[in-house]
C-alpha positions in Angstrom: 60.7 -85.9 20.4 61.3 -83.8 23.4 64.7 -85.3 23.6 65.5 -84.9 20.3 65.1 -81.3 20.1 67.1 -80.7 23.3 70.0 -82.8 21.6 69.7 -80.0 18.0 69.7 -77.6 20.1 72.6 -78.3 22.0 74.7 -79.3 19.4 74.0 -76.1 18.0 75.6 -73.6 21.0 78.7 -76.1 20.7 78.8 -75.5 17.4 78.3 -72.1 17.8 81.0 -71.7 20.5 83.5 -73.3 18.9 82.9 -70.6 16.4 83.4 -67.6 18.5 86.0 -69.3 20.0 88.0 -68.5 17.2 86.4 -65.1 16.1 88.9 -62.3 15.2 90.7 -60.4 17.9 93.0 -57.8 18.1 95.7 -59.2 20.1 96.0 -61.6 17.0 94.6 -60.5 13.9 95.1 -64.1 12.3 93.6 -67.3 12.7 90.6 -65.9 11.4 87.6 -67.5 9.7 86.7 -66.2 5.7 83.4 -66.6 3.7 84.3 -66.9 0.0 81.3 -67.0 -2.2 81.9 -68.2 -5.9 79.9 -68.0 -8.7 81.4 -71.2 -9.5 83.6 -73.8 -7.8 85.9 -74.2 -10.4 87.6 -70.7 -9.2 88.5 -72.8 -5.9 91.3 -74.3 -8.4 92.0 -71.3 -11.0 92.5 -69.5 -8.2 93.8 -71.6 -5.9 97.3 -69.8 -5.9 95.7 -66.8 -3.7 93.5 -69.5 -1.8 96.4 -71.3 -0.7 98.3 -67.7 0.1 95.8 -67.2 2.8 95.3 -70.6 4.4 99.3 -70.6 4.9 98.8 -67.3 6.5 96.7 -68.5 9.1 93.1 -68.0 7.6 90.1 -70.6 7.8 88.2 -70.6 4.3 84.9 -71.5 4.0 83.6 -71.9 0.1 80.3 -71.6 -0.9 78.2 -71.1 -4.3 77.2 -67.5 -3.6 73.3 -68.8 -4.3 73.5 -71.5 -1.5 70.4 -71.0 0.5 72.4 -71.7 3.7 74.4 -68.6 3.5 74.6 -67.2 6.6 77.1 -64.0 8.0 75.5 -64.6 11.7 74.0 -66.6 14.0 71.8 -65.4 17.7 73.1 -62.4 17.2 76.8 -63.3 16.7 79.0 -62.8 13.2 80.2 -66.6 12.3 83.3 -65.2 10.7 85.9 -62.2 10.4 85.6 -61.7 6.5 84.1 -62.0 3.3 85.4 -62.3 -0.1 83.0 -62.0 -3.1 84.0 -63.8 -6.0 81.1 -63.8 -7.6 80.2 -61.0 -10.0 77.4 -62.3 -11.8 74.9 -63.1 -8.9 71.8 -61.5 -8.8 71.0 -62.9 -5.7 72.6 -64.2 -2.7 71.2 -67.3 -1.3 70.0 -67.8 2.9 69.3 -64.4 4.6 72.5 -62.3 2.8 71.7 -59.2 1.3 73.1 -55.7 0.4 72.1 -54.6 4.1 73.2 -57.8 5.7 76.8 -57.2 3.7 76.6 -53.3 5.3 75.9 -54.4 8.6 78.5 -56.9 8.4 81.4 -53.9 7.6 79.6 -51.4 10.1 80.8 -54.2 13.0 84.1 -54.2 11.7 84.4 -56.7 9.5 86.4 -56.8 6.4 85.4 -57.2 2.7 86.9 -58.2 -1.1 85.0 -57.5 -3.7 85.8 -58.5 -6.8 83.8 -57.7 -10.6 84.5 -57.9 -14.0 82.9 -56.6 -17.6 79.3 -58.5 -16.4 79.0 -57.4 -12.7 75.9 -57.5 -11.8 73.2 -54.5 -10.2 73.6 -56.3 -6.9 77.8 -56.2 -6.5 77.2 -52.6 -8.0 75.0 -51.7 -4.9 77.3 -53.3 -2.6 80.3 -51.4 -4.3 78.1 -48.1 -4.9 77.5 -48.2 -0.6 81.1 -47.5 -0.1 81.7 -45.1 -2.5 82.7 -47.3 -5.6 80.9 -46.9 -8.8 81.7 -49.7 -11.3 81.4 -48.4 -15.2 78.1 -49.2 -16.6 79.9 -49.5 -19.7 82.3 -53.0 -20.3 85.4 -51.6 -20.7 88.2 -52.0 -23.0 90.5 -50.7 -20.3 93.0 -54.3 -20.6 96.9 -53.0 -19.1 98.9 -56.1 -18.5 97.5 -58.5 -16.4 94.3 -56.7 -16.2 91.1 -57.7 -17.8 87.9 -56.1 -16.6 86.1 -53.1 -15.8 87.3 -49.7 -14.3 85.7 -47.5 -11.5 85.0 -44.2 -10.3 85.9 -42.8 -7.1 82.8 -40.7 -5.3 84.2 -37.8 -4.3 82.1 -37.2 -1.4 83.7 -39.7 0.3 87.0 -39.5 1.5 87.0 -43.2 3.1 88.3 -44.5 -0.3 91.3 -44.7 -1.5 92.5 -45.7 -5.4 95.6 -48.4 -5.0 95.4 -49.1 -8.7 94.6 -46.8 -11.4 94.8 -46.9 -15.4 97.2 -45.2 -17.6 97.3 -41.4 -18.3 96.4 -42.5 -22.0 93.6 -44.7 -21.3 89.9 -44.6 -21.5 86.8 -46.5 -20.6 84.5 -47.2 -23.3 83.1 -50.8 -25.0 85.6 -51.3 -27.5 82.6 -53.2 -30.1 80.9 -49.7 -30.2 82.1 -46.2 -31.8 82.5 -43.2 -29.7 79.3 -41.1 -30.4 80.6 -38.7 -27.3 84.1 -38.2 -24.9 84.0 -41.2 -22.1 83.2 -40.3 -18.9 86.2 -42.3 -17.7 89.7 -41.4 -18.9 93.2 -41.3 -17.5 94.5 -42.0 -14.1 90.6 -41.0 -13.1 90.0 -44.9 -13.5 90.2 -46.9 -10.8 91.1 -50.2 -11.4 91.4 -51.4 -7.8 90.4 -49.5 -4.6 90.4 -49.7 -1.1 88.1 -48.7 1.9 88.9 -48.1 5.7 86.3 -47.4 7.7 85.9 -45.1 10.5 85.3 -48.4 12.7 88.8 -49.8 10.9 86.5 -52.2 9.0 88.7 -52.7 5.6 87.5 -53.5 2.0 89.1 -54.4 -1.0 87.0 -53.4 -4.7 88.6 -54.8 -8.2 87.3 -54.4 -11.5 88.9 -57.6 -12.6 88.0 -61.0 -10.7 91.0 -62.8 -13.2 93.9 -60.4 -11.4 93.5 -63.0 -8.6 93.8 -65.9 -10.9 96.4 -68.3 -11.3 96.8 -67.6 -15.1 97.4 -64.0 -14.4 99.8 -65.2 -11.5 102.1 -67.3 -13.9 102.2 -65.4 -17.0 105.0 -63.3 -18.8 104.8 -59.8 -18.9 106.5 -57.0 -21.0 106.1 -53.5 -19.8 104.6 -51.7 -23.0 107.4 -49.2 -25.0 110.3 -51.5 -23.2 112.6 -54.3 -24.2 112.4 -55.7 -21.2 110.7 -59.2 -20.1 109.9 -60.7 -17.0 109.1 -64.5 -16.7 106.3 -63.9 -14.1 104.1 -61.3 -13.6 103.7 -59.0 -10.4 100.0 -59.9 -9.4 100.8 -62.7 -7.2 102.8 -60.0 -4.4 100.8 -57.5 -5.9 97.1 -59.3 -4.6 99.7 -60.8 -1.1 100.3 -57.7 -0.2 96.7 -56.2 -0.8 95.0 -59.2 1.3 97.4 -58.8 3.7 96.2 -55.0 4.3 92.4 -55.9 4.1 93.2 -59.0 6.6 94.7 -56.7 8.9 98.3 -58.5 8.7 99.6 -55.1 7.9 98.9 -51.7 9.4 96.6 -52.3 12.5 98.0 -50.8 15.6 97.4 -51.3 19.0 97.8 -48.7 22.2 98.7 -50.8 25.6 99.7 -49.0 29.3 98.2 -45.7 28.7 99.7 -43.8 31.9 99.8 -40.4 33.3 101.3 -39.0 36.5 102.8 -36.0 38.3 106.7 -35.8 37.5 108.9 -37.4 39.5 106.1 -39.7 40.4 104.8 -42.9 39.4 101.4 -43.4 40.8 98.4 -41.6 39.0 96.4 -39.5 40.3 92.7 -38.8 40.9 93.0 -35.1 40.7 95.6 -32.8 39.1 95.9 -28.6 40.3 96.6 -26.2 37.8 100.2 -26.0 37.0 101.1 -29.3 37.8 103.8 -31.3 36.0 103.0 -34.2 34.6 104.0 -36.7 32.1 101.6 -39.0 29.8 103.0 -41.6 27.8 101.1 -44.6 26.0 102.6 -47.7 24.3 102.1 -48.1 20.1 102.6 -51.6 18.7 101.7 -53.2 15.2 101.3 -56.3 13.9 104.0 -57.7 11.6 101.7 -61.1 10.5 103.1 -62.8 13.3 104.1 -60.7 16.6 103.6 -57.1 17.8 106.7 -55.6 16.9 107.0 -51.2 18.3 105.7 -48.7 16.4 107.6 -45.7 15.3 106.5 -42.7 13.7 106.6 -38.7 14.6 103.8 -37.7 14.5 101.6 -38.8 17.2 99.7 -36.1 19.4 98.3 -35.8 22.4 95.9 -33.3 23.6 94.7 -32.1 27.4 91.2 -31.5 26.2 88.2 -29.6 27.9 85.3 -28.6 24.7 88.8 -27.4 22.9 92.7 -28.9 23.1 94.2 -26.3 26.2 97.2 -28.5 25.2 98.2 -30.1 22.1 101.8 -31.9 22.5 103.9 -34.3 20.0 105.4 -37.4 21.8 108.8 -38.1 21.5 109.5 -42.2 21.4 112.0 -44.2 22.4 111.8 -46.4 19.3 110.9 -49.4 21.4 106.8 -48.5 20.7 107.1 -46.0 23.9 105.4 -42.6 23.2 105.8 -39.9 25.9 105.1 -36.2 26.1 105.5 -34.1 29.6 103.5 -30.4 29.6 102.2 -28.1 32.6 98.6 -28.5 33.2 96.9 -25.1 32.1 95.4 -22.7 34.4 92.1 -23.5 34.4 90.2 -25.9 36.3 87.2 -28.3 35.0 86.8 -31.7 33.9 89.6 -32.5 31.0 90.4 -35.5 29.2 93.7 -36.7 27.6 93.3 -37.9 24.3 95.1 -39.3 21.4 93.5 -39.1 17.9 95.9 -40.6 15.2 94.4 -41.5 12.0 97.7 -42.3 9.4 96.8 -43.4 5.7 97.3 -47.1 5.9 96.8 -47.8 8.9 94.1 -48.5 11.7 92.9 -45.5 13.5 93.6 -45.2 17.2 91.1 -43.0 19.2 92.4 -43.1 23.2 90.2 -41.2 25.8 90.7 -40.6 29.7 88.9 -38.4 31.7 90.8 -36.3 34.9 89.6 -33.6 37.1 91.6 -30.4 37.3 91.2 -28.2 40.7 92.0 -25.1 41.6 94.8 -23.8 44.7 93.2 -24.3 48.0 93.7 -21.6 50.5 96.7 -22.7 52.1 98.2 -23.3 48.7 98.7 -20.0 47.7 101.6 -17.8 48.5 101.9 -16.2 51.6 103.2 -12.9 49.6 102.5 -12.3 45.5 105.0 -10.5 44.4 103.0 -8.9 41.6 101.3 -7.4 45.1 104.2 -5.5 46.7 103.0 -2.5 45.2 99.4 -2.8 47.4 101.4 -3.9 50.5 104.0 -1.1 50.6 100.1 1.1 49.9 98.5 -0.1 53.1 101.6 0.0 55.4 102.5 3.4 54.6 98.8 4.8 55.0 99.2 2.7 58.3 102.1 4.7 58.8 100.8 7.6 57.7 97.8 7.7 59.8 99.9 6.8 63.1 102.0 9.7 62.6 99.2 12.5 61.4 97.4 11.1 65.3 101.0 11.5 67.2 101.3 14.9 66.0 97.7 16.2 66.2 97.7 14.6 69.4 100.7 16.3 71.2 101.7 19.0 69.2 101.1 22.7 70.7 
């Protein structure tokens, strides 16, 4: 019996290292491992199109009925995988140990999330949704543009994490379309959110649609004619529409990564352990991103870097050589205290980068000043000629008659 339990047990931590063993990291943001949890298996083939998108990309999916009693997101303490889609918009209930909390905790590590509804989303996707800042329609809605079949959402203002990538038309309006308007709707125009996105501050990513048949393969393959236009197209947009969307949420697109942060005196390349006040020095840092399948250099303008002490003493734009080198060179301020370079960048789109490093600045030591101040002349030329002064007021006093 003894034995037994030794063997479970140990096929269990090999089990559950060769899971973490391929657990998501930033130096390659593929080869990760997906929960998908359908309501029902069939939408492993109606959907298999944007399935089969994400296993050539690299992704490891694991299907389960979203009431499987073996649903788990962790294990001692460790996530089992990188993401989780919900397909299932009807479930009242999650099987195993997943919850609204468990789904939270889950995206507060830095996780990623899809979650998809439609017209009969239940209370417990709406909780899910409502927790980061997406409030489904209460209503069914009639809101139907091409390729769209579902429900619409609202935005909560209060939180300016989430982001609207698909919205209705200017002339459109949420409202059941089997009852009669007895007031206005509370959703109309390009207020309604059709699909939205969430980045959060720890670059966790999640995806919210109001339709879970936009990621079908019917909806892949079908005509479309834009409404008021002549013209047809033999396949719809959803399927690079819903590519390029997963890709974001997977982190394919958009995630950046800061290597050789560096800093030094100029015309030096070692860094020091103390600066003075006034120094020279340059900092420079290296920005990649990931392409979907190498680092390639990041370019942009607009990344800062500050010389910090409670307040930026020095807030300077790095130039870049286009190769994913940024570099800035200031003088270090007059003042003397414990400082910190640091580089904030937060860019719509992308991951945030938040870069930190702490440097003491000292003061001249008293061999380090100069041996005459020239905004001092005036109080040297004062003292030599009351010097002067005095010798000749005592020569005369002295010896005269």
């Amino acid at each position: 019996m003894a034995k037994s339990l030794t063997y479970t047990i140990f096929i269990s931590l090999i089990c559950l290292l060769i899971t973490l063993t391929h657990s998501f990291s930033t130096e390659t943001p593929t080869d990760r491992r997906i929960l998908v949890l359908l309501d029902d298996l069939a939408l492993k083939s109606s959907h298999s199109i944007f399935f089969t998108s994400l296993q050539s990309r690299g992704f490891d999916l694991d299907f389960k009925l979203s009431d499987d009693p073996k649903i788990a997101l962790q294990r001692y303490g460790q996530f089992l995988y990188d993401g989780l889609i919900l397909f299932s918009p009807n479930t009242e209930r999650f099987g195993g140990s997943l919850d609204v909390a468990g789904i939270l905790e889950f995206v507060d590590s830095g996780k990623d999330l899809i979650v998809a509804a439609d017209a009969g989303a239940s209370d417990l996707i709406r909780s899910v949704a409502a927790e980061c800042g997406v409030d489904f329609d209460e209503d069914p809605s009639a809101v139907a543009p091409v390729l769209f079949k579902g429900i619409g959402h609202s935005l909560n203002p209060a939180n300016s994490l989430v982001l609207k990538v698909l919205s209705a038309s200017p002339s459109a309006y949420s409202a059941n379309p089997k009852s009669k308007l007895s007031t206005p709707p509370a959703l109309y125009g390009s207020s309604i959110s059709l699909v939205s996105v969430v980045q959060a501050r720890n670059n966790a990513r999640a995806v919210f649609s109001g339709s879970l048949d936009l990621f079908s393969n019917k909806f892949f393959k079908s005509p479309v004619q834009k409404a008021g236009s002549s013209n047809k197209f033999a396949k719809s947009g959803n399927e690079q529409f819903v590519t390029e969307l997963s890709k974001w949420v997977f982190h394919e697109r958009g995630h950046l990564k800061a290597v050789n942060v560096r800093h030094h005196r100029v015309g030096e390349t070692d860094e020091p352990a103390i600066y003075r006040i006034n120094d020279d020095l340059e900092y420079s840092v290296e920005i990649y991103e990931w392409s979907g399948s190498s680092w390639e250099p990041y370019v942009a303008d607009d990344v800062q870097v500050q010389f910090y002490m409670m307040s930026p003493y020095v807030l300077k734009t790095m130039s870049n050589d286009k190769k994913g080198l940024f570099h800035a060179a200031f003088k270090v301020p007059d003042v003397y205290g414990v400082f910190q370079f640091k580089v904030e960048y937060q860019r719509l789109g992308y991951t945030s980068l938040s870069l930190a490093k702490q440097i003491p600045v000292r003061p001249f030591r008293h061999n380090e000043y100069e041996r005459f101040i020239p905004t001092a002349f005036p109080y040297y030329g004062a003292s030599f000629s009351t010097m002067a002064a005095f010798f000749i007021f005592s020569f005369v006093y002295l010896y005269s008659k």
